[in-house]
N, C-alpha and C positions, 0 to 999 in steps of 0.2 A: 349681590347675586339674586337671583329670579327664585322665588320659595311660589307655592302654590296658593299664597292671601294675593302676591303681586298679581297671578294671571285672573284668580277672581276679582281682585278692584277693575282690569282694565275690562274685564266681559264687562262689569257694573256700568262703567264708564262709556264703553260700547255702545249700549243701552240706553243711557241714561240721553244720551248726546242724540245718539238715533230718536227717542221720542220728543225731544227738547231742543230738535238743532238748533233756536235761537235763544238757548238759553230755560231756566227755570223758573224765571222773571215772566214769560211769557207762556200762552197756552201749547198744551202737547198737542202733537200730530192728529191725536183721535179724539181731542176733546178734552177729555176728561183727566181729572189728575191723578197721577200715575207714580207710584213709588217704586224704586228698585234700589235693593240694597240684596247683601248676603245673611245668607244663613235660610231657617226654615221660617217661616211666618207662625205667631202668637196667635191660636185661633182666635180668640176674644176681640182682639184688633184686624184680625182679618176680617172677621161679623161684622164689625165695625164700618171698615173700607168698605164693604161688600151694598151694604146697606143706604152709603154714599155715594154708589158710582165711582167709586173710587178703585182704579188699576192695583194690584200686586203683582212685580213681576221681579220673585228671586234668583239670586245665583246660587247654587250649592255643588258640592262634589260627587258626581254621583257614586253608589255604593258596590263600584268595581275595581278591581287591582290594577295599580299603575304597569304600564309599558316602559322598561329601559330599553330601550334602542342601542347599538354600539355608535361611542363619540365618530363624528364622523370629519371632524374636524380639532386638533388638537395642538395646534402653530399657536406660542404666543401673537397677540395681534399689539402695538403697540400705538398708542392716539396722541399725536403731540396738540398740547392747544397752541391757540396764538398768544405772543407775548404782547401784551400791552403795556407794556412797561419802556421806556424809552433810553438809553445811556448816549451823549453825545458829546463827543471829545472835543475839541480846540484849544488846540495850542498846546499849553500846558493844562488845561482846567477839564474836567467833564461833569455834565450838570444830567443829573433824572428828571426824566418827567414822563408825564403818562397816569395812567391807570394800574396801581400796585395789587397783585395776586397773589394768594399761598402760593408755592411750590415755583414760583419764578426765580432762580438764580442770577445773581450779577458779580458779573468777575472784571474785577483791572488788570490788565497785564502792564506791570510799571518798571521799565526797564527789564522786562523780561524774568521778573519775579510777580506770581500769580499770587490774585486774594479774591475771597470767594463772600458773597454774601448771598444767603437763601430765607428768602422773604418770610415774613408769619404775619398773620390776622393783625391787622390794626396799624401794619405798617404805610409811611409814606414816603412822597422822595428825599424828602428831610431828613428821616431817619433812618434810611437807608445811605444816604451820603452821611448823616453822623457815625454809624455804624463802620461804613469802609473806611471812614477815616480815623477811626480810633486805631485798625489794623492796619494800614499805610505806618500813622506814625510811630508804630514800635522800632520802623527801620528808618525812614528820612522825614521831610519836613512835607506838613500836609497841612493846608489853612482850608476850614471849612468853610461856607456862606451861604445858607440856608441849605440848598439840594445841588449845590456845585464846589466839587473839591479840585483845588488848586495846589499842583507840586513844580515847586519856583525850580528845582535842577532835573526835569526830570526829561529825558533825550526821546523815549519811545514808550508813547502809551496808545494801549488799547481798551478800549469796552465794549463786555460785549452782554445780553441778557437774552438767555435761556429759559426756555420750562420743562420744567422733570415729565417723562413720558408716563402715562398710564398705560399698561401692561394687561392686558385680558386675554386670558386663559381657560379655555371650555374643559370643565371639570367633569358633565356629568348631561346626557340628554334624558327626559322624562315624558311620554306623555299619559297627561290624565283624561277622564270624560267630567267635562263639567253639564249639570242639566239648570236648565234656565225654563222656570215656568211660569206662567202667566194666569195669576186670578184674577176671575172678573167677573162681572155682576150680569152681563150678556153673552149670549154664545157669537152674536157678530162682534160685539167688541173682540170677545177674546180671539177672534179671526182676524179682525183687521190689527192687533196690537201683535199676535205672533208672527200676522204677514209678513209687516214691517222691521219685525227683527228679524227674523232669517233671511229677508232681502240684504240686508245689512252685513249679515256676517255671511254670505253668499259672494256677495260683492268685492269683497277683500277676503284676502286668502290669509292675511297676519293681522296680527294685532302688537300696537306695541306692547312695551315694560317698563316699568317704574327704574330699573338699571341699564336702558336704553340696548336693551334687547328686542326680540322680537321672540314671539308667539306664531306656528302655524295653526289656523283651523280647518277643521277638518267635521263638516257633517256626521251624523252617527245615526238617530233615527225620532221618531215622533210621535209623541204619545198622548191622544185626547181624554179626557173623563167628563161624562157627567156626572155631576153626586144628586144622586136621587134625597139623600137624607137634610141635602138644603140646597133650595130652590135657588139661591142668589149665586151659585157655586158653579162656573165653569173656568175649567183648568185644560191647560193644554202643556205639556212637556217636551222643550226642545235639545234634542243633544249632540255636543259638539266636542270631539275630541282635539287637545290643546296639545301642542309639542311643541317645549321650551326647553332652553339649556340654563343650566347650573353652570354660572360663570365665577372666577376667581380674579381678583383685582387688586394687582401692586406698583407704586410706587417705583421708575428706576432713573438714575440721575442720567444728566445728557452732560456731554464734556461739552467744557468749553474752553479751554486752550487744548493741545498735541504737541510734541516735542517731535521734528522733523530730524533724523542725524542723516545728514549727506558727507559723507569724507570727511568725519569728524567736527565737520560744521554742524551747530545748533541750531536750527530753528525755532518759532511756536507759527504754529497753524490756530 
């Protein structure tokens, strides 16, 4: 779920990418090097920067009361991934293979009696064919061989593999004012480095989240200072009000057989 450190990393990130688009390996847009991070700045290290040519440009929260909005959306939303995981029958044998994932399910329909295997961390198709076959043979005869199980009498087999849906649920919408300021050691610096962030977040209307949410921004207003009491000292204060949602995320299984009764005929789907 989206907490307000998530929507301050991704302003940071915003930022950071905006003065740095080829990376931090190489020089920033205005020259000079440029730190962004949150919180308030250590004057003593800011004298420091300041002194260097060296940018400060923090995130912080600004010092007004959040905005609840009413949810405006409250549908479970449910995201299947894709199975990478492979089950393929012949004959009488079916062999795994693929790429194994938490929360993948694999089921055999063997004769029309189901068995269920649900993956975990460290599994392979080996073990997942050792696994269904342990549960095969409590009832008939199952011969294992590496990542392919063989039932010598067995009339109707199916395989099939599943992944458990993830569930998202908007619990909760908030917006904050984040302000984002820029120190710096010239007044055209700190012109041309606030330019270039508010082109930035001018430019795009959202921003992502770390829980593959999304952030709207929204401008708020703009605040310069000179500090007469130290000369290296221009500041300029950008603020942008953030509406994100407070999401909830669980786990729900997906079938994978169905019992069809047509006129007391049994099916599995």
């Amino acid at each position: 779920m989206a907490d307000l450190s998530d929507v301050e990393n991704a302003v940071a990130a915003r930022i950071l990418n905006t003065l740095y688009p080829n990376g931090t390996a190489f020089a920033s847009v205005v020259g000079n090097t440029c730190r962004v991070y949150r919180g308030w700045p250590v004057p003593a290290a800011l004298n420091s920067d300041l002194a260097a040519s060296v940018v400060n440009v923090t995130v912080f929260p600004a010092n007004r009361p959040d905005e609840v909005p009413d949810a405006y959306f409250d549908i479970p939303y449910a995201s299947l991934p894709a199975v990478t995981l492979l089950a393929t029958v012949t004959g009488q044998s079916v062999a795994f293979s693929g790429v194994v994932a938490v929360n993948q399910v694999v089921g055999l329909l063997v004769d029309g009696t189901p068995y269920a295997y649900n993956t975990v961390n460290g599994d392979t198709p080996a073990s997942i064919a050792a696994n269904l076959t342990a549960l095969i043979a409590v009832n008939r005869v199952a011969i294992l061989s590496t990542s392919t199980i063989t039932m010598p009498d067995v009339t109707a087999l199916i395989a099939r593999v599943v992944m458990n849906a993830t569930v998202t649920r908007s619990l909760r919408r908030q917006r904050k004012e984040i302000q984002v300021t820029a120190w710096c050691p010239s007044p055209t610096l700190r012109d041309s480095v606030c330019g270039i962030i508010d082109l930035a977040f001018a430019a795009s209307s959202f921003i992502n989240l770390a829980d593959d949410t999304t952030a709207h921004v929204q401008y708020v207003s703009t605040q310069v200072y000179d500090q007469s009491l130290n000369a290296l000292l221009y500041r300029r204060d950008l603020c942008y009000k953030f509406e994100y949602t407070t999401v909830g995320f669980s786990v729900s299984p997906v079938m994978l057989f169905g019992d069809l009764i047509d006129n007391a005929t049994t099916s599995f789907l």
